[in-house]
N, C-alpha and C positions, 0 to 999 in steps of 0.2 A: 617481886611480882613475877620475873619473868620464872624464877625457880620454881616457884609455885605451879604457876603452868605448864612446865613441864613433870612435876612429879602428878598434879593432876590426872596429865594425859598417861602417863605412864600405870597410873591408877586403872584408867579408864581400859588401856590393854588389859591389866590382871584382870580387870573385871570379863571385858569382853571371852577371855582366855575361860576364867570360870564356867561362864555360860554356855561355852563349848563342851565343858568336861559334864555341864550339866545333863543338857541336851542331847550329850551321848549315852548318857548312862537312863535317861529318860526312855528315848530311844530305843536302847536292848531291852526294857523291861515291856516294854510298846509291843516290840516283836515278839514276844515271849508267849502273845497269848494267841486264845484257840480263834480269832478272826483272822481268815482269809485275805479279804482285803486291809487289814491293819498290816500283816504279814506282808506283802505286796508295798503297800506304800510305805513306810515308816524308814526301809533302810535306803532308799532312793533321798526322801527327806533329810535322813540323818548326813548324809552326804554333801548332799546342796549347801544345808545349814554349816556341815565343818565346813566347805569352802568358802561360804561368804564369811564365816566368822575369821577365818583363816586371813582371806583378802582386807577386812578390818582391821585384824591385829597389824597386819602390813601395812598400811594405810595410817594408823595410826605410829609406827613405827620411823613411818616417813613423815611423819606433820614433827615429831619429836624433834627428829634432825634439824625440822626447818624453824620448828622453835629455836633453836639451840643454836643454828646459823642467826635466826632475827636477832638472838638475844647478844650474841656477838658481835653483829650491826650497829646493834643500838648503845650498846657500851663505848664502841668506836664514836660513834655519833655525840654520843655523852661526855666523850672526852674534847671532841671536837669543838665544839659547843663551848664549853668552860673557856678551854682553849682562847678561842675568840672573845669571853666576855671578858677575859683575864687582861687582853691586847686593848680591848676598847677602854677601859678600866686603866691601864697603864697610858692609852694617851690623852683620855682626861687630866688624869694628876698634871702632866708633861703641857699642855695647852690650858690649866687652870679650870677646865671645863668651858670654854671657850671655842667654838666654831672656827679652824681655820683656814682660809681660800689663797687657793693658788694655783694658778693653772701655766703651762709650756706648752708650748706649738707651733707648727711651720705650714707654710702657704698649701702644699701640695704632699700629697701621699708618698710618693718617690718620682726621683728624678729629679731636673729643672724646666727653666721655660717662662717664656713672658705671662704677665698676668696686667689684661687689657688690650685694650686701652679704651677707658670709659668717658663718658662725656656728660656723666652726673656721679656728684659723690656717691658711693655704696659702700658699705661693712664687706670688707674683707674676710674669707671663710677659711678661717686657719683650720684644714682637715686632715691631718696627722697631728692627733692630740695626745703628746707625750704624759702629761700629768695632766688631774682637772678636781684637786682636792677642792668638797664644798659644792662640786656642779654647777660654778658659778660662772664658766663658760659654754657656751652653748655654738655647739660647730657648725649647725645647721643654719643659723642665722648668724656667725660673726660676731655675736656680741656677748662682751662679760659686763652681770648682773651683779652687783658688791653688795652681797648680803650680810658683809659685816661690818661696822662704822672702823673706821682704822686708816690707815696709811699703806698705800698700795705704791707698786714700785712697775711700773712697764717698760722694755725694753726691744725695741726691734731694731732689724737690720735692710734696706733697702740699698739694692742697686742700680744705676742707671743704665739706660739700654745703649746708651753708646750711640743712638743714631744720631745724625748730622745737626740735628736741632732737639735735644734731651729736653725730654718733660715727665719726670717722675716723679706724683707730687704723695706723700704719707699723711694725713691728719689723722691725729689719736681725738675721739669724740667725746665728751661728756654730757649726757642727760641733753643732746639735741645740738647741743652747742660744740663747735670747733674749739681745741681746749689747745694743742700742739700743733705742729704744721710741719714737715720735713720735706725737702724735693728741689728740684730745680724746674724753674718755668723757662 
């Protein structure tokens, strides 16, 4: 398709080119005759018309390239393309065709630092989100959504703050209900 369009346009010079050689040769016999004013206008014409033809064939000249750049693009793109169907394709067979979730993440973007101290339970907003295959955690609210029936495995780390009277308490939630509980009261 794209070769096409390019020998198209390349058509479309020789033509334009033609039209030129038409128009000139039109032109001298224009001049040729006993009016005055045909004498007068025709080679001022002939002129005009070679440079706009002139500026077309260049014009055309330059859309070629950029065919030819697109069509280069789009091959790239073509490969591209496959590329990726070939990857999604490869991790069907590898996960059976089968959705699979699993996410990694820590409290805070960088750095450390206490987190609280709150006086109603809340979802914790784990936001440095190293992995989140599935999109079944959601950082903005704290909570992962199990959108595959299966056996899930969670694992976190909590420290105490060390002060005089430690109260750090972890509970992992399920569906409303306190499912775990970690901490010192």
């Amino acid at each position: 398709m794209l070769q096409e369009r390019l020998q198209k346009a390349l058509r479309m010079k020789g033509i334009a080119v033609f039209l030129l050689a038409v128009c000139c040769c039109l032109s001298g016999t224009q001049g040729q005759g006993d009016h005055e004013d045909q004498k007068a206008c025709c080679p001022s014409d002939t002129g005009s018309l070679m440079k706009e033809l002139i500026s077309i064939g260049e014009k055309l000249g330059a859309m070629g390239e950029k065919l030819g750049t697109m069509g280069d693009n789009l091959r790239l793109m073509e490969t591209r393309l496959q590329t990726s169907e070939n990857e999604v394709e490869e991790l069907k067979r590898l996960t059976g065709g089968r959705p699979q979730v699993a996410f990694s993440a820590t409290l805070r973007e960088t750095g450390h630092g206490n987190t609280g101290p709150f006086t109603t339970p809340i979802p914790l907003h784990y936001k440095k989100v190293f992995s989140n295959t599935g999109s079944s955690y959601n950082p903005a609210t704290g909570i992962f959504t199990a959108t595959v029936k299966g056996m899930y495995y969670f694992r976190f780390t909590m420290m105490n703050n060390l002060n005089d009277t430690p109260n750090s308490v972890v509970r992992l939630t399920k569906n409303g209900q306190g499912w775990c509980l970690s901490g010192t009261r």
